[in-house]
DRENRO-897473 format. One record per residue (C-alpha): residue number from 1; residue in one letter; y, z, x. Coordinates in steps of 0.5 Angstrom, whole numbers. Layout:
REM DRENRO-897473
tipa num: NUM	residu: A	py: Y	pz: Z	px: X
...
***
This chain:
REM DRENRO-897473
tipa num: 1	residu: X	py: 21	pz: 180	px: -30
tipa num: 2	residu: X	py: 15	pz: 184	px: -32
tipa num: 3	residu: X	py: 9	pz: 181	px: -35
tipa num: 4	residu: X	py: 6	pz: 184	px: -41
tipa num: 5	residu: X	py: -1	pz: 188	px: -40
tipa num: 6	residu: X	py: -4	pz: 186	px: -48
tipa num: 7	residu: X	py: -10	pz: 182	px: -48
tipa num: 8	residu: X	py: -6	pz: 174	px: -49
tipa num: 9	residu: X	py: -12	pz: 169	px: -53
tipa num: 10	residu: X	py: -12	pz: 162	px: -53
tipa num: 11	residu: X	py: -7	pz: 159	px: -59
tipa num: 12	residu: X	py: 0	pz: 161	px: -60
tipa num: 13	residu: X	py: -4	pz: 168	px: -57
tipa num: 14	residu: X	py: 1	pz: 174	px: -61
tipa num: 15	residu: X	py: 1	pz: 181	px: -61
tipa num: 16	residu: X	py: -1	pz: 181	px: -68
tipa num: 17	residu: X	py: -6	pz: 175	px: -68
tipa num: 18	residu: X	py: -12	pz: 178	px: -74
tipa num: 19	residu: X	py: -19	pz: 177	px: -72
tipa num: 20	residu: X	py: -20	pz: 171	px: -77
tipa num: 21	residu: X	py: -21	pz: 165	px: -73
tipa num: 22	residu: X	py: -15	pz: 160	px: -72
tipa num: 23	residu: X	py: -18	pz: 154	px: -76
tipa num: 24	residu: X	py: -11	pz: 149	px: -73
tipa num: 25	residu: X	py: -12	pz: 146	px: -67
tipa num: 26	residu: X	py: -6	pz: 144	px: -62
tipa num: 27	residu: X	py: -5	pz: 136	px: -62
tipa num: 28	residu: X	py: -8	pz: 137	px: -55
tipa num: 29	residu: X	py: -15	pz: 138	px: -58
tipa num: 30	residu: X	py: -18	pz: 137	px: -51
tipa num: 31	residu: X	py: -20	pz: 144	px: -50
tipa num: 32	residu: X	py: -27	pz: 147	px: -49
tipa num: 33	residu: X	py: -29	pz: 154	px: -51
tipa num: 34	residu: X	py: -30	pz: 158	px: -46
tipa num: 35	residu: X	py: -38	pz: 161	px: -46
tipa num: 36	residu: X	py: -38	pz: 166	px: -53
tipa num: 37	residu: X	py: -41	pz: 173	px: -48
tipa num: 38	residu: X	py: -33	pz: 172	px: -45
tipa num: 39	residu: X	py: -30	pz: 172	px: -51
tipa num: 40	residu: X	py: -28	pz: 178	px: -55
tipa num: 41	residu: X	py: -28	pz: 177	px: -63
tipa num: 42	residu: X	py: -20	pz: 176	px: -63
tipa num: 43	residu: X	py: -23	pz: 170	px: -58
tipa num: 44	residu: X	py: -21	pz: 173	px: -52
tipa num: 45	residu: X	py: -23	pz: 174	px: -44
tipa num: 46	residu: X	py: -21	pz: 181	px: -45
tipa num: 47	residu: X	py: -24	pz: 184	px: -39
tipa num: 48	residu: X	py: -19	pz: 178	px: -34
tipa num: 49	residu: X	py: -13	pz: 180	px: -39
tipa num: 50	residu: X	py: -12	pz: 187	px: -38
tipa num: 51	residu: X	py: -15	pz: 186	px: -31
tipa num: 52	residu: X	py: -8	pz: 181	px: -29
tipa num: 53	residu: X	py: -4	pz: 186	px: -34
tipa num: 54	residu: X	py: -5	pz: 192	px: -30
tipa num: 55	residu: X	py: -5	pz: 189	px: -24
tipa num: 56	residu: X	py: 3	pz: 187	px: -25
tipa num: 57	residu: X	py: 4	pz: 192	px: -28
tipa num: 58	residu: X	py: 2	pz: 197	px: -22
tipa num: 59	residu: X	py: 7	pz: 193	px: -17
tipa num: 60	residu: X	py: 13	pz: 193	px: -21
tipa num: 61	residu: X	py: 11	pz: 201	px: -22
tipa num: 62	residu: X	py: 12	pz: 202	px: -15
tipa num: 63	residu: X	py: 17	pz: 197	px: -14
tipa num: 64	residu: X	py: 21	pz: 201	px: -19
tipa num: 65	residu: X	py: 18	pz: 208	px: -16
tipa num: 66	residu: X	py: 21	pz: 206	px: -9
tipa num: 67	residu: X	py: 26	pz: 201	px: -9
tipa num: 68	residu: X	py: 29	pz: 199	px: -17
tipa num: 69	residu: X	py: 34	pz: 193	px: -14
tipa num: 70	residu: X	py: 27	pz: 191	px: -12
tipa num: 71	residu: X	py: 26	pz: 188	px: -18
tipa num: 72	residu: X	py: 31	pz: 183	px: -18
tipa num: 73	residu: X	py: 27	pz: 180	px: -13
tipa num: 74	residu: X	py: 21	pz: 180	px: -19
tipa num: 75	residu: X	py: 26	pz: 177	px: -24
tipa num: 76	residu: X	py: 28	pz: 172	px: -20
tipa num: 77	residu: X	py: 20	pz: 170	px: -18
tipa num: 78	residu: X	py: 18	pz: 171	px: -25
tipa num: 79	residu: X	py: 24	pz: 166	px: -27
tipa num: 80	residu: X	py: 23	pz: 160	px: -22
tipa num: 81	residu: X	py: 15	pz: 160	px: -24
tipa num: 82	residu: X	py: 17	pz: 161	px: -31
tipa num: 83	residu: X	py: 21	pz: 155	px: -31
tipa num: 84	residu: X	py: 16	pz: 151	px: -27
tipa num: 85	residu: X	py: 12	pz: 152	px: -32
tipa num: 86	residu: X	py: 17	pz: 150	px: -39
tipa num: 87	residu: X	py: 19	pz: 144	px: -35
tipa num: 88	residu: X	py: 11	pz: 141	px: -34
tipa num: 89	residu: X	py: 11	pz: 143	px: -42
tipa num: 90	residu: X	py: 16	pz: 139	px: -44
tipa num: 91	residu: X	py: 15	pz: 133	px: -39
tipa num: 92	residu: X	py: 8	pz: 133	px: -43
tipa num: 93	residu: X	py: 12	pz: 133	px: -49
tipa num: 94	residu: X	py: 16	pz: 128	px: -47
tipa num: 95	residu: X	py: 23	pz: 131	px: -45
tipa num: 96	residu: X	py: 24	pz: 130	px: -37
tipa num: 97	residu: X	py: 28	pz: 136	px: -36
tipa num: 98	residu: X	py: 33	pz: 137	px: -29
tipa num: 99	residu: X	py: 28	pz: 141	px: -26
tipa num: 100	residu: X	py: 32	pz: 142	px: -19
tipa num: 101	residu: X	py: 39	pz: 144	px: -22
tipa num: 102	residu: X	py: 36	pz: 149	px: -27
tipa num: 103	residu: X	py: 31	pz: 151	px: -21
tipa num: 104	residu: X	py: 37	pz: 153	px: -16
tipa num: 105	residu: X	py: 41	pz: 156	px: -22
tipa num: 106	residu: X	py: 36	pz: 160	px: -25
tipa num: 107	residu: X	py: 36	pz: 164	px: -18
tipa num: 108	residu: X	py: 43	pz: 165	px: -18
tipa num: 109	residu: X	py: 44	pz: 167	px: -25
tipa num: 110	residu: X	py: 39	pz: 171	px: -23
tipa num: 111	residu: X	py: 42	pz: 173	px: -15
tipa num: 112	residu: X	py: 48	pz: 174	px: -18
tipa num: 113	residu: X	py: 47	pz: 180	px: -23
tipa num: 114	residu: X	py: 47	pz: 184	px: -16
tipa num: 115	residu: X	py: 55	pz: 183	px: -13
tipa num: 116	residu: X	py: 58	pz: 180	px: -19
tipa num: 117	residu: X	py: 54	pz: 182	px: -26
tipa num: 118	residu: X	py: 55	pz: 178	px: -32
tipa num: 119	residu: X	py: 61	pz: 175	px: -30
tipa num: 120	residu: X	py: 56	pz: 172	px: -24
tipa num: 121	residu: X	py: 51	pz: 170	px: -30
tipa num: 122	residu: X	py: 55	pz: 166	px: -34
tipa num: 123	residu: X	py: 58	pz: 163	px: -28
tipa num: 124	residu: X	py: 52	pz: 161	px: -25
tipa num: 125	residu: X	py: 50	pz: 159	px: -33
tipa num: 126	residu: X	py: 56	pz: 154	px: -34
tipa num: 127	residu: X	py: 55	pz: 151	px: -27
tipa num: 128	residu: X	py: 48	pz: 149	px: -28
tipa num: 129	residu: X	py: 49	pz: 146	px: -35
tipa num: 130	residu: X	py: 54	pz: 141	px: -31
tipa num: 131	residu: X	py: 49	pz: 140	px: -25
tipa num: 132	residu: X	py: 44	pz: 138	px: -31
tipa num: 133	residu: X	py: 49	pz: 133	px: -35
tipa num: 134	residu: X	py: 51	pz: 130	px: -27
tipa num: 135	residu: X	py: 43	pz: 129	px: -26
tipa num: 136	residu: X	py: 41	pz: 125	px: -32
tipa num: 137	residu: X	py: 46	pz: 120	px: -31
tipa num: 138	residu: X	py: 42	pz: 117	px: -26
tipa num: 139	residu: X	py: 37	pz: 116	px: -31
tipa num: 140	residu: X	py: 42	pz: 112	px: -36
tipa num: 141	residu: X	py: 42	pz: 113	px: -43
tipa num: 142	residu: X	py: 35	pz: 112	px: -46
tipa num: 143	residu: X	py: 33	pz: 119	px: -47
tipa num: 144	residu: X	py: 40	pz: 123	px: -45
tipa num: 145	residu: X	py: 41	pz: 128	px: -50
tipa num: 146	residu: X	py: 33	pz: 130	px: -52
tipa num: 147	residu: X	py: 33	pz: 131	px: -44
tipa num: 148	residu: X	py: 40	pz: 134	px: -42
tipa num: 149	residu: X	py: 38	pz: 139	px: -49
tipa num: 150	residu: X	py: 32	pz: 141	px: -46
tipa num: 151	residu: X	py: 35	pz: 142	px: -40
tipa num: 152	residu: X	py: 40	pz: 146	px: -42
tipa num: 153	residu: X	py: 36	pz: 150	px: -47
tipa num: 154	residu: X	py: 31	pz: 151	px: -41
tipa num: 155	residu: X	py: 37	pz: 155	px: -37
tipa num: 156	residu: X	py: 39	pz: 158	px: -43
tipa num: 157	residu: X	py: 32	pz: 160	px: -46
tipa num: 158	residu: X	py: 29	pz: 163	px: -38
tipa num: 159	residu: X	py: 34	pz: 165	px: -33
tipa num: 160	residu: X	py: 39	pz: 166	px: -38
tipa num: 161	residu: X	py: 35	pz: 171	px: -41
tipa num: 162	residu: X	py: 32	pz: 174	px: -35
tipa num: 163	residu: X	py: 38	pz: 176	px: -32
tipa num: 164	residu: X	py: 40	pz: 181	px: -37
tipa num: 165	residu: X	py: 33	pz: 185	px: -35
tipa num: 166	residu: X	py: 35	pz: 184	px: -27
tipa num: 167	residu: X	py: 43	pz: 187	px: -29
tipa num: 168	residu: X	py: 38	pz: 193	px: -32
tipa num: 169	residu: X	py: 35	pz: 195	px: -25
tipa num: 170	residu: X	py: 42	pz: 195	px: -23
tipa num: 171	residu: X	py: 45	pz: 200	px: -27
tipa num: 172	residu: X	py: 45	pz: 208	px: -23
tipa num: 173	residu: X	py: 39	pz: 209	px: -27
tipa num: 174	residu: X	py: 36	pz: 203	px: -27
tipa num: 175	residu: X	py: 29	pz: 204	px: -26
tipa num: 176	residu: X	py: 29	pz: 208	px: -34
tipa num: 177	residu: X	py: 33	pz: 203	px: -37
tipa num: 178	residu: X	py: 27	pz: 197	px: -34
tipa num: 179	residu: X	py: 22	pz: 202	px: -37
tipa num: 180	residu: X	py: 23	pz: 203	px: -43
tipa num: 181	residu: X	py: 25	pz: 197	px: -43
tipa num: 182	residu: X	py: 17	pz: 195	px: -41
tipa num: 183	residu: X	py: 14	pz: 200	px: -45
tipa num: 184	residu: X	py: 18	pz: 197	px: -51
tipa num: 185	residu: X	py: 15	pz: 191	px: -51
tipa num: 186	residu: X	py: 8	pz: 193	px: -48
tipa num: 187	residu: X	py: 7	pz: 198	px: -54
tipa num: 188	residu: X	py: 9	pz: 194	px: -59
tipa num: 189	residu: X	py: 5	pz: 188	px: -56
tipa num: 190	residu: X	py: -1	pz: 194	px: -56
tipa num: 191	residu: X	py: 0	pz: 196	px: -62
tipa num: 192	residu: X	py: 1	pz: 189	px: -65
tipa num: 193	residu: X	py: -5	pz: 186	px: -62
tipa num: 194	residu: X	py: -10	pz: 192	px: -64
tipa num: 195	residu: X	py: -8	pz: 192	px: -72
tipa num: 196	residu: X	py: -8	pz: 186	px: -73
tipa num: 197	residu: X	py: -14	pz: 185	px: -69
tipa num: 198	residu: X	py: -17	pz: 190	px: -75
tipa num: 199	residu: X	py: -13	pz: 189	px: -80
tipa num: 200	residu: X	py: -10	pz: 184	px: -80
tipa num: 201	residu: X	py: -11	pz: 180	px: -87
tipa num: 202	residu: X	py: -4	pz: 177	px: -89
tipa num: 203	residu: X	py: -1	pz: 172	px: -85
tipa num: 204	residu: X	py: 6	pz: 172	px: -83
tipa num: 205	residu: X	py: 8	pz: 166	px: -81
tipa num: 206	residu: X	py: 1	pz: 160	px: -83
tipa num: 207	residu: X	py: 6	pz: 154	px: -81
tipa num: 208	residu: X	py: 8	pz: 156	px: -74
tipa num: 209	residu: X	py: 3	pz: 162	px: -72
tipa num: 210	residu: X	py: -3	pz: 162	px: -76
tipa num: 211	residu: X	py: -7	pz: 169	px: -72
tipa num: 212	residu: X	py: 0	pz: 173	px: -73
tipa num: 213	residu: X	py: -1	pz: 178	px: -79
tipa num: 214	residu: X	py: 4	pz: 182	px: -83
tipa num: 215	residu: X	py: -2	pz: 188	px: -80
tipa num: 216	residu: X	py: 0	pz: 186	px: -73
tipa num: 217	residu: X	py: 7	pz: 187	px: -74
tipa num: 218	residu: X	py: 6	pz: 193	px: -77
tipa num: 219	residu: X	py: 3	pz: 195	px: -72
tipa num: 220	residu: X	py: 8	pz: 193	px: -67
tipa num: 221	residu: X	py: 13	pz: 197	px: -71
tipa num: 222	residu: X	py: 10	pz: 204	px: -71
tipa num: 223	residu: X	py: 7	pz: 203	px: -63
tipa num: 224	residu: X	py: 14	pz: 201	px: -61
tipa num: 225	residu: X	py: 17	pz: 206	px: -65
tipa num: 226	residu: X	py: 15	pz: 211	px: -62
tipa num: 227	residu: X	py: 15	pz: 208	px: -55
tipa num: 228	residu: X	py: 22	pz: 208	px: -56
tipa num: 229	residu: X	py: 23	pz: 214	px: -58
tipa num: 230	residu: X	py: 20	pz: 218	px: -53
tipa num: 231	residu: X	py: 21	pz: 213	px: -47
tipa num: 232	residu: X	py: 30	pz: 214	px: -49
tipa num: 233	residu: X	py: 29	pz: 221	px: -50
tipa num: 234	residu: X	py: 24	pz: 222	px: -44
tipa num: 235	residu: X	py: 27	pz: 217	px: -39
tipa num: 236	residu: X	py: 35	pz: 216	px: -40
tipa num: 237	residu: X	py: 36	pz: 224	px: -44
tipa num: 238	residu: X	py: 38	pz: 220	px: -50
tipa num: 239	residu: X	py: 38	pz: 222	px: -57
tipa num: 240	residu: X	py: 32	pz: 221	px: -62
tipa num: 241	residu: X	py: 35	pz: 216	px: -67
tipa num: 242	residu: X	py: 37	pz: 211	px: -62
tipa num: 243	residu: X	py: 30	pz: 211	px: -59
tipa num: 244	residu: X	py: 29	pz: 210	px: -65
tipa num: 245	residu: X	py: 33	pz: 204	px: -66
tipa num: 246	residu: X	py: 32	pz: 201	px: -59
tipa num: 247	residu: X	py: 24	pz: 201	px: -61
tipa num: 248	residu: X	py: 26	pz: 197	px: -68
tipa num: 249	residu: X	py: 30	pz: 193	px: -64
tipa num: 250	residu: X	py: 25	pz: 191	px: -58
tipa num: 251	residu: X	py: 20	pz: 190	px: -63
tipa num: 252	residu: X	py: 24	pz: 185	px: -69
tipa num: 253	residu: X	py: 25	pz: 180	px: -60
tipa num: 254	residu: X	py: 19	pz: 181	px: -59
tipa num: 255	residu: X	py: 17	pz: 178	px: -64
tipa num: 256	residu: X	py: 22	pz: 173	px: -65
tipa num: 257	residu: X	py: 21	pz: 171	px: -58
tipa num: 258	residu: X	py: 13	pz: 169	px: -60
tipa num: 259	residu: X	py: 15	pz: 166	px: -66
tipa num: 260	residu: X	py: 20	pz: 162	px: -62
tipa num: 261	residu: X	py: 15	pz: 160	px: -56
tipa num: 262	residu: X	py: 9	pz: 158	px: -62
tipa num: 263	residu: X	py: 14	pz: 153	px: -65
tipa num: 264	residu: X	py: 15	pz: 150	px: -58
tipa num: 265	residu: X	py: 8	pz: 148	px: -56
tipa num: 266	residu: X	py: 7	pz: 146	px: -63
tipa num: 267	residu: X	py: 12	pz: 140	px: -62
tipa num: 268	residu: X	py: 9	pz: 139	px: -55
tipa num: 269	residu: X	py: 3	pz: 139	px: -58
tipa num: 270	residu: X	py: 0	pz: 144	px: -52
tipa num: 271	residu: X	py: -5	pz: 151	px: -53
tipa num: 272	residu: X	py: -1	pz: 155	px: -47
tipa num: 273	residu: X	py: 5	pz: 154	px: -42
tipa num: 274	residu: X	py: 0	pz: 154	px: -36
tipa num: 275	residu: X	py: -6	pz: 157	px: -34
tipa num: 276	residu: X	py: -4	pz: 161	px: -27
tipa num: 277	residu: X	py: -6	pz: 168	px: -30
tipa num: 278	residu: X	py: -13	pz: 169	px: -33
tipa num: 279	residu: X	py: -14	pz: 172	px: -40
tipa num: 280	residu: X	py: -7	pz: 170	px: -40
tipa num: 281	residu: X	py: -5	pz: 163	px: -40
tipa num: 282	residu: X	py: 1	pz: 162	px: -36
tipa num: 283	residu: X	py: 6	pz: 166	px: -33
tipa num: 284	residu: X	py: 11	pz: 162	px: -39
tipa num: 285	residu: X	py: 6	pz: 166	px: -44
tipa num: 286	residu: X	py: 7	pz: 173	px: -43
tipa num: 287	residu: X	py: 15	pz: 171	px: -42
tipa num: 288	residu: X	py: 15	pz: 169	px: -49
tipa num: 289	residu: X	py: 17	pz: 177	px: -52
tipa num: 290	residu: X	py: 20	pz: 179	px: -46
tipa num: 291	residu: X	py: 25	pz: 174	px: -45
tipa num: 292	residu: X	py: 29	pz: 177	px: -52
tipa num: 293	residu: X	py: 27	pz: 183	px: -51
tipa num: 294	residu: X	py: 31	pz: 184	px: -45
tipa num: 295	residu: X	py: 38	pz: 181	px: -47
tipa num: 296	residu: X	py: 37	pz: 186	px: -54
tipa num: 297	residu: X	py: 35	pz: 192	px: -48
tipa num: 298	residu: X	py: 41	pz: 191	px: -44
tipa num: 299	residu: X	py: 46	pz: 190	px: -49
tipa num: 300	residu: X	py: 43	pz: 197	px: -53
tipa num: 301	residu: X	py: 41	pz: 201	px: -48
tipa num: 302	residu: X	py: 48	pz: 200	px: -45
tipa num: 303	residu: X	py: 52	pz: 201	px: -52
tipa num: 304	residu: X	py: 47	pz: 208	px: -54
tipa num: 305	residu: X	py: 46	pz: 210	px: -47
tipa num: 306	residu: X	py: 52	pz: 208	px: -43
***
């Protein structure tokens, strides 16, 4: 799965986060400001940010470059730390999910994209939703459906979603249809970031992401725009319009998917998923566009672009 390349912050860190300070702080609270001279005015380490971004994004050029099938194997690593990530999250919060079974299932929704596509996804899906009703038993009643919910909603919501973006690598023109998907998101995360950064005045959602700005989304939906435009015409000779359309569907996920994952860590009452990659937070932190944004990838580009 590809890691966004945009510069990530520290709270609910959106694409379309304004340069206003976040005055709400996560229930955590615990957290100590990193030394002013490391951080931007959007309250970010920008240089390790865009370092970690680039770095990723350089190997899954070269694997798509050399070997595209190469990036299931990404998908399939980005799921099983994602999930890790998502797991230790809820357990914090109170919810002890069925980490081995979602785990194993995960790779093989994953896995099985390969031989078997979308029938190989939803069987592996649908047998690890019964792996984790048979593995809470063990721990009684107390608790059964907050955790087999957060089980099932954790397969749903990671390898679910990622396998869509591992079915696009296999298509014969796989390697175009997983970089306009990428260049969607990151463009639209880009753009966002950018605007609101040096616009943004007029929040979007207060309740659930205080930074994220109708500037930002602005933002968002004119660098994704033309990154779906040019990268359909560019990559799968497509038709002008349905770039269009493809780059309005990325950006309308990916914003979902930030708004879906800040109301996660705020009923967890956690800042970041994990701190594995640097400027970023954890790998869960960069998934949060991309998850959605793969499933609308897939199901356009192949309606548009068969």
């Amino acid at each position: 799965m590809a890691v966004s390349a945009e510069p990530a912050g520290q709270d609910d860190a959106s694409p379309s986060d304004s340069d206003q300070p976040d005055t709400t702080k996560a229930r955590s609270g615990d957290e100590t400001e990193p030394p002013a001279a490391k951080r931007s005015r959007a309250g970010r380490d920008l240089p390790a940010a865009i370092g970690v971004g680039l770095l990723l994004g350089a190997i899954i050029i070269v694997v798509l470059l050399t070997e595209p099938r190469g990036f299931v194997g990404i998908v399939a690593v980005a799921v099983a730390v994602s999930t890790i990530e998502l797991g230790g999250a809820f357990r914090r919060g109170g919810v002890r999910i069925a980490l081995p079974p979602v785990l194993l299932g995960g790779q093989a929704m994953v896995w099985l994209t390969w031989p078997y596509g979308e029938q190989g996804m939803v069987l592996a899906f649908v047998l690890t939703v019964l792996a984790c009703l048979l593995w809470r038993l063990r721990r009684g009643a107390d608790g059964y459906l907050r955790d087999v919910g957060g089980s099932v909603f954790t397969a749903a919501y990671v390898p679910l979603f990622a396998a869509f973006a591992a079915m696009l690598a296999l298509a014969e023109d796989g390697a175009g249809r997983v970089f306009c998907f990428m260049i969607g998101v990151v463009v639209s995360d880009t753009g966002g970031y950018i605007a609101g950064v040096l616009f943004g005045k007029h929040r979007m959602a207060p309740t659930i992401s205080p930074k994220k700005t109708w500037e930002g989304f602005a933002g968002s939906l004119v660098f994704g725009v033309v990154g779906g435009w040019l990268s359909v015409v560019l990559l799968l000779e497509g038709a002008w319009w349905q770039g269009v359309l493809f780059g309005v569907a990325v950006v309308l996920t990916a914003t979902l998917g930030d708004l879906v994952e800040s109301l996660i860590k705020r009923d967890l009452g956690i800042k970041d998923m994990g701190n594995l990659l640097p400027g970023h937070g954890g790998l869960m932190d960069r998934m949060d566009s991309l998850l959605p944004s793969a499933v609308a990838s897939w199901f356009l580009l192949g309606l548009l672009v068969p």
